[in-house]
VMD Tcl script that builds the backbone (N, CA, C; Angstrom):
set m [mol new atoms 336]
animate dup $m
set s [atomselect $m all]
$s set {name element resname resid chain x y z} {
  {N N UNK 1 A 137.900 173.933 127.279}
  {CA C UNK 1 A 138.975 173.183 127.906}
  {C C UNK 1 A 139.773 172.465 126.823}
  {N N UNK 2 A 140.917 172.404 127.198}
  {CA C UNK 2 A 142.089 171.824 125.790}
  {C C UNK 2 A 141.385 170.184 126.171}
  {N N UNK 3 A 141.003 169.711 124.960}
  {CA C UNK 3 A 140.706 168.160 125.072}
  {C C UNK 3 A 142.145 167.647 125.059}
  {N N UNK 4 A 142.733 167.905 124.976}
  {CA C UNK 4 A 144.306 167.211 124.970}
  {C C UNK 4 A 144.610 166.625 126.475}
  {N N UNK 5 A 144.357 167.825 127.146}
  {CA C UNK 5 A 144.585 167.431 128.585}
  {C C UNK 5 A 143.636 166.158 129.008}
  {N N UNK 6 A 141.973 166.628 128.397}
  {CA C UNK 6 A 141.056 165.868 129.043}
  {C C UNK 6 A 141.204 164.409 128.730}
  {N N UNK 7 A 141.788 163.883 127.482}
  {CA C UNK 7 A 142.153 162.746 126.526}
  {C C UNK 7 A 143.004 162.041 127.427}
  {N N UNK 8 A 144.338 162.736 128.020}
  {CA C UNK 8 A 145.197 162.317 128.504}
  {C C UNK 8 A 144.921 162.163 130.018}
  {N N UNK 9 A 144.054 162.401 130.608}
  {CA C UNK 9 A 143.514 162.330 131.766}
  {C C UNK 9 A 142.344 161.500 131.704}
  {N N UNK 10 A 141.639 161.076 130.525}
  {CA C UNK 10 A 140.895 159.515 129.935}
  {C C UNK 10 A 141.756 158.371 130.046}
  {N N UNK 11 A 143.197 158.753 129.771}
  {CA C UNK 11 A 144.077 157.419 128.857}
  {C C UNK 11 A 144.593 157.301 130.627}
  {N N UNK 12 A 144.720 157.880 131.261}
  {CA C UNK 12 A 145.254 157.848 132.764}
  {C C UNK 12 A 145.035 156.771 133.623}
  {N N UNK 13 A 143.392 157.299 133.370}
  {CA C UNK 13 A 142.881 156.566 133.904}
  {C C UNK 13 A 141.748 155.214 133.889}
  {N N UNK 14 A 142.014 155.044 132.430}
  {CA C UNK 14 A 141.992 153.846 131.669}
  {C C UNK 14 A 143.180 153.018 132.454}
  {N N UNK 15 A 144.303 153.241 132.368}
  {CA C UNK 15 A 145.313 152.574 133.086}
  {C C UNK 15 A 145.415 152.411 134.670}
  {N N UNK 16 A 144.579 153.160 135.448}
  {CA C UNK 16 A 144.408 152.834 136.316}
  {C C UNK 16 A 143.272 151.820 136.824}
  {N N UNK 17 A 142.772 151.225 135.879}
  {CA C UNK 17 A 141.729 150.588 135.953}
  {C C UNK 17 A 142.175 149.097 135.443}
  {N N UNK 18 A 143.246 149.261 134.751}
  {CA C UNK 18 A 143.625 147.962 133.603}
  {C C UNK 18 A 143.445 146.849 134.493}
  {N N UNK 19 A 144.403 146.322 135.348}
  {CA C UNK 19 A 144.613 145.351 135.988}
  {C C UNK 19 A 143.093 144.646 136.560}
  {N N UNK 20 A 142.727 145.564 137.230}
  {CA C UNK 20 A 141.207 145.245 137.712}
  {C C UNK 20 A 140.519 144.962 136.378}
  {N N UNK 21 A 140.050 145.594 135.473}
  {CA C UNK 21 A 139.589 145.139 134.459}
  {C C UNK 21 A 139.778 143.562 133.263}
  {N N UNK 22 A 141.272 143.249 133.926}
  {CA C UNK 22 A 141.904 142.061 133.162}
  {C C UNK 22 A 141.643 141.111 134.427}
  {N N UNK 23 A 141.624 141.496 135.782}
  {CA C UNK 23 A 140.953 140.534 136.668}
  {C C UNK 23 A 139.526 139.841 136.570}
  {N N UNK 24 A 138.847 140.802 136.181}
  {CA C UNK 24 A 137.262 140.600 135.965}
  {C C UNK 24 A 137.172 140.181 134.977}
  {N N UNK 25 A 137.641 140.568 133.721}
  {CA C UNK 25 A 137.672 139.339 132.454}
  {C C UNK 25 A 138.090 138.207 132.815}
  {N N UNK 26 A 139.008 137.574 133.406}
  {CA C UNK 26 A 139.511 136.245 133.414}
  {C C UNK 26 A 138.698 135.430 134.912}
  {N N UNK 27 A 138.353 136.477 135.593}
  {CA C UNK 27 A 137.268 135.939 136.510}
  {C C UNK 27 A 136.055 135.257 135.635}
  {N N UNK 28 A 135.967 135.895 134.529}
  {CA C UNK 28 A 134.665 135.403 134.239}
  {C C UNK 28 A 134.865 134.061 133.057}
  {N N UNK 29 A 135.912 133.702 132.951}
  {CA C UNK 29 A 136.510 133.106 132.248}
  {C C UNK 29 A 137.821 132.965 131.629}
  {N N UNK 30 A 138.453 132.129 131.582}
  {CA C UNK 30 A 140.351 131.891 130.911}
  {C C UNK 30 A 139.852 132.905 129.356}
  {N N UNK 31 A 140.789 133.482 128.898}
  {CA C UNK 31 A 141.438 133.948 127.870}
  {C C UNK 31 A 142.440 134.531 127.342}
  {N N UNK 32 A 142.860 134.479 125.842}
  {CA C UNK 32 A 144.116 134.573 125.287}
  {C C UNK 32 A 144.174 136.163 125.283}
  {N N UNK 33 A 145.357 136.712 125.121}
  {CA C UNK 33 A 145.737 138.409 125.067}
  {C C UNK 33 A 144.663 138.921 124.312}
  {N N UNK 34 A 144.647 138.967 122.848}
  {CA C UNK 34 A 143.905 139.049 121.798}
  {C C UNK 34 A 142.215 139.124 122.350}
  {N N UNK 35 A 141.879 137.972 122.964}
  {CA C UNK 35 A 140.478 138.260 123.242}
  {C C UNK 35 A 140.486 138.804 124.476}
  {N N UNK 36 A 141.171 139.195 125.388}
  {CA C UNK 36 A 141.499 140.015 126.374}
  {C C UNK 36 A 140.927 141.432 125.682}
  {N N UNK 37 A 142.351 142.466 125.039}
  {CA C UNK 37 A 142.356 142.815 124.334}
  {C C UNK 37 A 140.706 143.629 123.856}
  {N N UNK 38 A 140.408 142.115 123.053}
  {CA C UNK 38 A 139.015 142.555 122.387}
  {C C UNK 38 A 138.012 143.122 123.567}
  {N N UNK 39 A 137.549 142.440 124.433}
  {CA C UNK 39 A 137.179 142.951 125.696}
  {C C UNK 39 A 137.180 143.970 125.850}
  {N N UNK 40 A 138.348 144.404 126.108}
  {CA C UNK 40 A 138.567 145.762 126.945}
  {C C UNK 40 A 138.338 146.884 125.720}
  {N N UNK 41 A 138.223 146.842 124.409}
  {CA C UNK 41 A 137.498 147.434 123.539}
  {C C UNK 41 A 136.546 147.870 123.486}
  {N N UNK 42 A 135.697 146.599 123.596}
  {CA C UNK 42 A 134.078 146.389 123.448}
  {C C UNK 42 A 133.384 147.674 124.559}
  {N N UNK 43 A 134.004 147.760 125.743}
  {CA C UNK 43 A 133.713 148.491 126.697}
  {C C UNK 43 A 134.466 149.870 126.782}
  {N N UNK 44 A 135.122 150.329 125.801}
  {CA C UNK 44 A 135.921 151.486 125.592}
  {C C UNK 44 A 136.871 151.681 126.468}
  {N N UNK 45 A 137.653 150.923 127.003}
  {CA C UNK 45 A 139.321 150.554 127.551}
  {C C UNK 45 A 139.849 149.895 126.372}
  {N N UNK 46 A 140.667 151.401 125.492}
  {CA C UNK 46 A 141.145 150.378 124.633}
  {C C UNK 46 A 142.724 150.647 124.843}
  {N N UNK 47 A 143.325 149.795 124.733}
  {CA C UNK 47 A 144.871 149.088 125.322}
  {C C UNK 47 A 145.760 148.808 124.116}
  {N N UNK 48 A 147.032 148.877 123.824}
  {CA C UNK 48 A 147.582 148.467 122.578}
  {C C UNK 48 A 148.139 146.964 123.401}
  {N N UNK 49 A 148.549 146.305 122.241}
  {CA C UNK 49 A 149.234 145.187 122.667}
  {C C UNK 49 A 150.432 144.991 123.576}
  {N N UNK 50 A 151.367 146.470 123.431}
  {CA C UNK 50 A 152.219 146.658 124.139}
  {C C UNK 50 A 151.997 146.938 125.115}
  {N N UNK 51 A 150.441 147.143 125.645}
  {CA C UNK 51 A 150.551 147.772 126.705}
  {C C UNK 51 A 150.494 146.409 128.256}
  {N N UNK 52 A 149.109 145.264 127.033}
  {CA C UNK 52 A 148.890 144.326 127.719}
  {C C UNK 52 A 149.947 143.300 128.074}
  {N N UNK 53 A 150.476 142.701 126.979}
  {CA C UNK 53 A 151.259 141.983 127.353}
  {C C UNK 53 A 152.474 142.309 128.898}
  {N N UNK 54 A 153.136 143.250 128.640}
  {CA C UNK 54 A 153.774 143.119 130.124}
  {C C UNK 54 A 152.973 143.368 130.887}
  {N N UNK 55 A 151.472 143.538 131.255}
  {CA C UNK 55 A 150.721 143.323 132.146}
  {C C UNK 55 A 150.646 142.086 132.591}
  {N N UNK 56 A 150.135 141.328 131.725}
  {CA C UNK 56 A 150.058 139.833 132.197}
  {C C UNK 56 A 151.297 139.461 132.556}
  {N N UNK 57 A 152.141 139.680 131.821}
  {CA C UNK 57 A 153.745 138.732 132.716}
  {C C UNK 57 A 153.567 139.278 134.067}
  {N N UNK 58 A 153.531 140.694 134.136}
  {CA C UNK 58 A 153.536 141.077 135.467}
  {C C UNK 58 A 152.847 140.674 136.579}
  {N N UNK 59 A 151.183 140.320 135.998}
  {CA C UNK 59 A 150.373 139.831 136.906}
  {C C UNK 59 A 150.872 137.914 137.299}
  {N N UNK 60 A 151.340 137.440 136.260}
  {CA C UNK 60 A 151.628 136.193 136.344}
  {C C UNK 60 A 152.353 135.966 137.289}
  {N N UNK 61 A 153.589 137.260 137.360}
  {CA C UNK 61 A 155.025 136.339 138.524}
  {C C UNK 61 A 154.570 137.142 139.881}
  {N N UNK 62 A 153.448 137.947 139.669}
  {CA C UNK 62 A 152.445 137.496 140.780}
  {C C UNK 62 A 151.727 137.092 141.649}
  {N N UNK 63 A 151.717 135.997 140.612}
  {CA C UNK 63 A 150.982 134.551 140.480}
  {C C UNK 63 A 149.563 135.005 140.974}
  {N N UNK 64 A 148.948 136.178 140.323}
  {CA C UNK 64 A 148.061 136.440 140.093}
  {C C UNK 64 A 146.795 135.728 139.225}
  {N N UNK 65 A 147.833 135.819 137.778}
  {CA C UNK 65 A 147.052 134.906 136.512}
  {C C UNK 65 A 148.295 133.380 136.900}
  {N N UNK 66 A 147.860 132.813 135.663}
  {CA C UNK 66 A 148.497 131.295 135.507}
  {C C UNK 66 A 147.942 131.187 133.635}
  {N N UNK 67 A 149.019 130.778 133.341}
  {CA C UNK 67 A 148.375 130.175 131.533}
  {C C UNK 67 A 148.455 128.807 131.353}
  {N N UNK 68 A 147.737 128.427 130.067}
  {CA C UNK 68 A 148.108 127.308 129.375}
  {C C UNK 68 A 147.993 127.346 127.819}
  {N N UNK 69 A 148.515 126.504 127.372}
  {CA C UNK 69 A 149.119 126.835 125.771}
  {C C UNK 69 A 147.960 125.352 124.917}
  {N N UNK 70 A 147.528 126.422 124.349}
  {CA C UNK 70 A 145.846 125.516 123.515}
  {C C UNK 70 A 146.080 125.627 122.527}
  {N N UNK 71 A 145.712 124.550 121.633}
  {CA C UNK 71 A 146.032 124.826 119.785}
  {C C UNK 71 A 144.850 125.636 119.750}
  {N N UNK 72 A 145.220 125.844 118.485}
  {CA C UNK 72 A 143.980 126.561 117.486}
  {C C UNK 72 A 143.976 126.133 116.025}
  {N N UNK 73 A 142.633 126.537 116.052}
  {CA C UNK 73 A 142.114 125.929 114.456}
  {C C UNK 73 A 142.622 127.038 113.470}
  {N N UNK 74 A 142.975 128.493 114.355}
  {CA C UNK 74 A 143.312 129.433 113.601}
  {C C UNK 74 A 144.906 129.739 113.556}
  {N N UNK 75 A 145.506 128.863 113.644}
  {CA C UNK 75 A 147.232 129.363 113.891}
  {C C UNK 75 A 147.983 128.639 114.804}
  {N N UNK 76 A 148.832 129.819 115.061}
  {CA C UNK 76 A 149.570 129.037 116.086}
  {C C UNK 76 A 149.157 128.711 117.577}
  {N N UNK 77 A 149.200 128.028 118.430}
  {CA C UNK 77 A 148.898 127.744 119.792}
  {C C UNK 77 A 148.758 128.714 120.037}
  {N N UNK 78 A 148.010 129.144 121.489}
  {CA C UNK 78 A 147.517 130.201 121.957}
  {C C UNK 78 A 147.472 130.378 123.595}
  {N N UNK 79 A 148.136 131.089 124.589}
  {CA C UNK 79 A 148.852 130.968 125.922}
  {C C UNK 79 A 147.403 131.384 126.012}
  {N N UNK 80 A 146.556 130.994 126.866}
  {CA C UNK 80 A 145.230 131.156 127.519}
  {C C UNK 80 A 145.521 131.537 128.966}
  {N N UNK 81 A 145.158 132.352 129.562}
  {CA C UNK 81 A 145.159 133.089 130.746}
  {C C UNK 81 A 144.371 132.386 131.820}
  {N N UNK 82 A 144.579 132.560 132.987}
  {CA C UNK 82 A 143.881 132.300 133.957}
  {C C UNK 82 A 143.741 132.686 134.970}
  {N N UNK 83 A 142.968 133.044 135.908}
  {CA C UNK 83 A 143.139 133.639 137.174}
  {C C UNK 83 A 143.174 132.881 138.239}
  {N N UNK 84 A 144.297 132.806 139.191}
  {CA C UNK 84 A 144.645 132.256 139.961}
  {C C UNK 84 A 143.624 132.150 141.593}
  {N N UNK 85 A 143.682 131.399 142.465}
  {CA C UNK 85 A 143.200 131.633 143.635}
  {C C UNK 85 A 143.723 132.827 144.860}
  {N N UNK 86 A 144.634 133.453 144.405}
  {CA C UNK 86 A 145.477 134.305 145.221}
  {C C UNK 86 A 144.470 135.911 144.163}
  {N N UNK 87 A 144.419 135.406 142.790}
  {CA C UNK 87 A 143.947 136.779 141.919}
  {C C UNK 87 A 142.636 137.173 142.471}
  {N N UNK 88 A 141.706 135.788 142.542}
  {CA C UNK 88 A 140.513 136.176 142.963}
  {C C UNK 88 A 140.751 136.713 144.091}
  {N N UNK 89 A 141.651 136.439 145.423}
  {CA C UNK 89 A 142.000 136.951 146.316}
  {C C UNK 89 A 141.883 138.789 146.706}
  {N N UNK 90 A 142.971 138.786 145.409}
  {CA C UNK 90 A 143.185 140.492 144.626}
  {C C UNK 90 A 141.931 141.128 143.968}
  {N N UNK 91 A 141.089 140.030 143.077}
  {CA C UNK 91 A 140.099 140.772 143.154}
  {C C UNK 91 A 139.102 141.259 143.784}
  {N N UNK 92 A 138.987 140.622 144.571}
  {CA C UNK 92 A 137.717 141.005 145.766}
  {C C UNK 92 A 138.211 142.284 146.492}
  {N N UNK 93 A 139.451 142.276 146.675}
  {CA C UNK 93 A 140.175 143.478 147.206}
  {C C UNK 93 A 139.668 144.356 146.523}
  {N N UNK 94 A 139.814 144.410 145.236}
  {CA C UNK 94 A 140.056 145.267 144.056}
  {C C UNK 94 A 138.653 145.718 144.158}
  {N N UNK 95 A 137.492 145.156 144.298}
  {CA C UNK 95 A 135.960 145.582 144.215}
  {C C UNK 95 A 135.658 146.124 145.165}
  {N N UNK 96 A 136.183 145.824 146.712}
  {CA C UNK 96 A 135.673 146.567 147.315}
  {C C UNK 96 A 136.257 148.319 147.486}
  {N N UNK 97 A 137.857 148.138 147.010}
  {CA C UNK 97 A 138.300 149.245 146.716}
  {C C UNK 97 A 137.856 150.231 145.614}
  {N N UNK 98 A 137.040 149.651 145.001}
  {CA C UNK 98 A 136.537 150.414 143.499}
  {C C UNK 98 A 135.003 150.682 144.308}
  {N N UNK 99 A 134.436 149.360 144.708}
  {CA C UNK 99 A 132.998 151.040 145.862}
  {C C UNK 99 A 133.337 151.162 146.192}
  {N N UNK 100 A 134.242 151.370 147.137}
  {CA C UNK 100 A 134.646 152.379 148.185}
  {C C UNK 100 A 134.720 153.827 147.960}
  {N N UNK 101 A 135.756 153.408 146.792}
  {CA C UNK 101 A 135.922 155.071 145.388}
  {C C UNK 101 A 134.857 155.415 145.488}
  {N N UNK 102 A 134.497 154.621 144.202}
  {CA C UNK 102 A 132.839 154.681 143.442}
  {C C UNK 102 A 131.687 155.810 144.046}
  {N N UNK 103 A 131.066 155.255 145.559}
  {CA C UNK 103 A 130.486 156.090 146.498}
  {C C UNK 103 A 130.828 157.062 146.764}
  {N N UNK 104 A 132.784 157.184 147.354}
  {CA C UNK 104 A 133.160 158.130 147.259}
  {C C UNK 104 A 132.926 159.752 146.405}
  {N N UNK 105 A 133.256 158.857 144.732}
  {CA C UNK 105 A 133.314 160.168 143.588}
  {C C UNK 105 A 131.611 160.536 144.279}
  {N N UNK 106 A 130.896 159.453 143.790}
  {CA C UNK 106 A 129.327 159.830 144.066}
  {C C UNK 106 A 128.885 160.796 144.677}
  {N N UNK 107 A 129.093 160.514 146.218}
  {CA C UNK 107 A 128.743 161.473 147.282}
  {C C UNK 107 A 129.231 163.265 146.999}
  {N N UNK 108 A 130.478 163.379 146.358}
  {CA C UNK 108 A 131.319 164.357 145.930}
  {C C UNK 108 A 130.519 164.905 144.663}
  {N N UNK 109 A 130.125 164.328 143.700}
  {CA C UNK 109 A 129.424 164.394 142.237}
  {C C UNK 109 A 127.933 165.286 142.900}
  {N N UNK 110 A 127.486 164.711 144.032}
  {CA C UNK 110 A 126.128 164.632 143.865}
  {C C UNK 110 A 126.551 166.425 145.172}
  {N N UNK 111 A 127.431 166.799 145.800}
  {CA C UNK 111 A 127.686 168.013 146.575}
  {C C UNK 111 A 127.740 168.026 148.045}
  {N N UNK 112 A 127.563 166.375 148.008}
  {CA C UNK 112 A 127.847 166.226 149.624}
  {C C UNK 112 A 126.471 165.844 149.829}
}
mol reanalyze $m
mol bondsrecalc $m
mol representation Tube
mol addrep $m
């Protein structure tokens, strides 16, 4: 099989996952793009900067996330993320829509 296709059908659906994935990070705690970012690395969703940033604006006028602007010992201030009471809202949505899938692929994986 051309891995080209299969790569691009990885990166697909890496992006179909983003939002939910930047929900559950900031569910579990506020953070800046960068350690966002790092996150979604660590777990092999990896994202360029361009990709995240208009995510978050997007999720923000949302009013999904919410920020606030924190110094740092390392630079310049740093817009810290947050997830809103309407996001958690979205996320719970978002989980039960992901088992729902989930079982779904399963049941299908496993031949019925």
């Amino acid at each position: 099989m051309d891995t080209g296709i299969i790569e691009n059908n990885k990166t697909q659906m890496r992006r179909g996952v983003l939002e939910y994935s930047i929900l559950l990070i900031l569910a579990a705690g506020d953070g800046y793009a960068s350690s966002i970012i790092n996150k979604l690395k660590e777990v092999n969703i990896i994202v360029a900067e361009g990709t995240i940033y208009p995510l978050l604006i997007r999720l923000k006028k949302l009013e999904l996330l919410t920020y606030r602007w924190e110094e740092s010992t390392q630079g310049p201030p740093r817009k810290y993320y947050m997830i809103t009471e309407l996001g958690r809202q979205q996320l719970a949505g978002l989980d039960a829509a992901w088992d729902e899938l989930a079982k779904g692929i399963e049941i299908i994986r496993n031949g019925y």
